[in-house]
C-alpha positions in Angstrom: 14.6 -80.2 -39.2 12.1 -79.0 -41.4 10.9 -77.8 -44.7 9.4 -74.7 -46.6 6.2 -74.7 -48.3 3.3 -72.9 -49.2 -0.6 -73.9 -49.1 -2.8 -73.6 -51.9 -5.5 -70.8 -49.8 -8.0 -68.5 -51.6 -10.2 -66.2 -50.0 -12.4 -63.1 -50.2 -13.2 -62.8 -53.8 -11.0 -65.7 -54.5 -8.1 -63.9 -53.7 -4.9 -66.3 -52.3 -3.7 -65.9 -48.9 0.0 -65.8 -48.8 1.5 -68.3 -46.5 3.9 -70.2 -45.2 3.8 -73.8 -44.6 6.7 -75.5 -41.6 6.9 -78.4 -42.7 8.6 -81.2 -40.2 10.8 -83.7 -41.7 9.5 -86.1 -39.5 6.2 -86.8 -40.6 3.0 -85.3 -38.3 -0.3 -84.3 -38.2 0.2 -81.8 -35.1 0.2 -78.3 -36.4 0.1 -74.9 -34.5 -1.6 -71.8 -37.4 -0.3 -68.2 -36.8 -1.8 -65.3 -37.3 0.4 -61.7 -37.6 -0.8 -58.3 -36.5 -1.7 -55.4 -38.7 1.6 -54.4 -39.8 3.8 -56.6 -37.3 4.8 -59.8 -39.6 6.2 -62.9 -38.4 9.0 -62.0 -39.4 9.4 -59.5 -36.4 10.9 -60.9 -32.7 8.1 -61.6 -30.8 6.6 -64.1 -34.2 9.4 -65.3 -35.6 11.1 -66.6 -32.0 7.7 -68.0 -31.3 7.8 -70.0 -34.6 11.1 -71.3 -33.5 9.6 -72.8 -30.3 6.4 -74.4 -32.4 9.0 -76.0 -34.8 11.2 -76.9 -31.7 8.1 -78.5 -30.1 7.8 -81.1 -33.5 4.8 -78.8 -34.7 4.1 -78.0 -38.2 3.4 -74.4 -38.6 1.6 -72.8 -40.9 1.7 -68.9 -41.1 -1.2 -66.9 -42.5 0.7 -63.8 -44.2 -2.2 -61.3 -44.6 0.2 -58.7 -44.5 -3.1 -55.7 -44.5 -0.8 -52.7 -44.1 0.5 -53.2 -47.2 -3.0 -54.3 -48.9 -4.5 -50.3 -50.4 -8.0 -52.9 -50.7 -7.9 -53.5 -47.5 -7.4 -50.0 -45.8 -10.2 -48.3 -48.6 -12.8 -50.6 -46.4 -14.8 -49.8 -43.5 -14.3 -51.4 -40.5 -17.0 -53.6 -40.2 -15.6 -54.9 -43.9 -12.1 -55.1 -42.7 -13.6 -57.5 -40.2 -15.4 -59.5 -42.8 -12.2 -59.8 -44.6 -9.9 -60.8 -41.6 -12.7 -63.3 -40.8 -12.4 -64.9 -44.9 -8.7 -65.4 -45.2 -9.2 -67.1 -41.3 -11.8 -69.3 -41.7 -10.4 -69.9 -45.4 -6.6 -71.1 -44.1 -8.5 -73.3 -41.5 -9.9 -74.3 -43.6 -6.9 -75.3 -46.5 -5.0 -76.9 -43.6 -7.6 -79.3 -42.3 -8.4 -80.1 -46.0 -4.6 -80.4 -46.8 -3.2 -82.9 -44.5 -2.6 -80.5 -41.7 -6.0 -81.5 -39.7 -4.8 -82.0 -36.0 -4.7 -78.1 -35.0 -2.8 -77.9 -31.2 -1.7 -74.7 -31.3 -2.7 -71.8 -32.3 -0.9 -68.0 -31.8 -1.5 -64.2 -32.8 -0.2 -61.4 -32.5 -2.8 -57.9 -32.1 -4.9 -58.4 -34.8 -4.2 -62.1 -35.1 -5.8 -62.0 -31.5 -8.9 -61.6 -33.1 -8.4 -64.3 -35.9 -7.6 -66.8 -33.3 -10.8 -65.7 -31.1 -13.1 -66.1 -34.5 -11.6 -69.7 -35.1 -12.5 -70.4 -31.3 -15.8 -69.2 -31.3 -16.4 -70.9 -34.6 -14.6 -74.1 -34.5 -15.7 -76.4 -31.3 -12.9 -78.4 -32.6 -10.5 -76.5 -31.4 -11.4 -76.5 -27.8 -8.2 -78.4 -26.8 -5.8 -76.3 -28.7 -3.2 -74.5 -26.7 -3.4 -70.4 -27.5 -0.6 -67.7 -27.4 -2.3 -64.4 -27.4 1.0 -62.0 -28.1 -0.5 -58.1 -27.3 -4.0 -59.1 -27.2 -6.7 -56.8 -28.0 -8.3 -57.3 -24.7 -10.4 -54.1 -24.8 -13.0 -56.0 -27.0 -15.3 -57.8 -25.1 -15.7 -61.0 -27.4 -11.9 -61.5 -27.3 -11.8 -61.3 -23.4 -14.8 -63.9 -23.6 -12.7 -66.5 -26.1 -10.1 -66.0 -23.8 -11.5 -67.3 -20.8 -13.8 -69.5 -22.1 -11.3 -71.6 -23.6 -10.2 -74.5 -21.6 -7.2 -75.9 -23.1 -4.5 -73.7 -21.3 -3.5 -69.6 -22.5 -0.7 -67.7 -22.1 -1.3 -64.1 -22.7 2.0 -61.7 -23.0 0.9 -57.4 -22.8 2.8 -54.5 -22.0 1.5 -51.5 -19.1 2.5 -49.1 -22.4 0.7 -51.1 -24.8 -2.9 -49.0 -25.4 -4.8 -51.9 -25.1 -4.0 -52.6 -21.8 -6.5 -52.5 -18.7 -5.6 -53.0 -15.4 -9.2 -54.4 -14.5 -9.6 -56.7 -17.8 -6.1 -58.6 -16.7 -6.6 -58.4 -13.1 -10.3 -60.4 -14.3 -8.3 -63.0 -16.3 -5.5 -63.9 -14.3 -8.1 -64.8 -11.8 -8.8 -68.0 -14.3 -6.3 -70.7 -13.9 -6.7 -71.5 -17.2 -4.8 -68.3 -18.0 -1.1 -67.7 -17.7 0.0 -63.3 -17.9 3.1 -62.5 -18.8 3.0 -58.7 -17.9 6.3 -56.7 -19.2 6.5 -53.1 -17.7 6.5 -50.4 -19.6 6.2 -52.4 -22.7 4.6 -50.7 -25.9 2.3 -52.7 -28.3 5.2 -54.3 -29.9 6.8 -55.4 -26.0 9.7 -53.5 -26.3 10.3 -50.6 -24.2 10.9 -47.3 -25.5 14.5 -45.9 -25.5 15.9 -49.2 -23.5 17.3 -51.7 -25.9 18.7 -53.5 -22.9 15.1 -53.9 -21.2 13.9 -54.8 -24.1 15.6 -57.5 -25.1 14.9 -58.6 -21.5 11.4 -58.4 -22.2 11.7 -60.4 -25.8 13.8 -63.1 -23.9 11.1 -63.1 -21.3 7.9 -63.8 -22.9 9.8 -66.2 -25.4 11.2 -68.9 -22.3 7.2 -68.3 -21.1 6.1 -69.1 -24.7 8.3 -72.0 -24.8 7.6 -73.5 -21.3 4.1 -73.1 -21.6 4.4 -75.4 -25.6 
């Protein structure tokens, strides 16, 4: 069983970073971070089932709810800013947890944009190197995300849809070539994994990449 809570995080311009903290009734350090997309929060499918398996697993978890969609600030800035922001409320929630008990990082998982958080942490935290990564829809276009990817040597599982506009043939084809690197590959599955005017194969799909989530924790 566990427990609700919230870290103390502040951020770009000292702004807080609204979160929520997992926390295990049985006391431990291990503790997975999760990072929503744009507009997808975690508490859509594809998150908030892969929360269930962390918290199944004995993990803390502690969600970073950036929540940008809703944040006018946020979408007035350039794109290079929006970065620079992203990269702020990242490094500063790595940085809460590590100075707030929550120290022994093992997993870490993102959805879209939280693809790109988790691929700043790697690049920027050697620490990490044995942390276990779910990359839910990653952005795989960008070429220092597909270099996180398979750079990292603890073990990834990557879950993308053929309909999903990030998808490329020849990027996955290149990563599923790394042992390292497990694809769940849902067809005709849009950005969000479901597939458009089939709520059976959807739920398929969801069902799917959640027992490969869970199997691969």
């Amino acid at each position: 069983m566990y427990s609700f809570d919230s870290l103390k995080i502040n951020s770009y311009a000292d702004r807080p970073v609204p979160n929520t903290l997992y926390r295990q009734k049985i006391v431990t350090e291990q503790t997975a971070l999760v990072f929503p997309g744009f507009g997808y929060t975690c508490q859509m499918p594809l998150l908030f089932y892969s929360i269930e398996a962390l918290l199944q697993k004995g993990l803390n978890v502690l969600t970073v709810e950036y929540n940008y969609s809703k944040d006018a600030q946020f979408r007035a800035l350039s794109k290079e800013e929006q970065i620079g922001r992203l990269h702020a409320d990242v490094e500063a929630s790595y940085r809460a947890a590590q100075n707030q008990g929550y120290s022994n990082i093992v997993t870490l998982a993102g959805k879209s944009l939280g693809t790109r958080a988790i691929a700043y942490l790697l690049r920027e935290h050697s620490e990490l190197r044995n942390a276990k990564v779910v990359w839910l829809t990653p952005l795989i276009k960008g070429q220092d995300l597909r270099e996180q990817i398979a750079g990292h040597e603890a073990g990834n599982l990557i879950a993308i849809g053929t309909a999903d506009p990030h998808y490329n043939v020849d990027v996955l084809y290149s990563l599923q070539d790394n042992p390292r690197i497990s694809v769940v590959l849902i067809e005709d599955g849009d950005h969000g994994l479901q597939i458009q005017g089939d709520l059976n194969r959807s739920l398929e799909a969801l069902s799917k990449v959640i027992t490969s989530v869970n199997q691969f924790l």
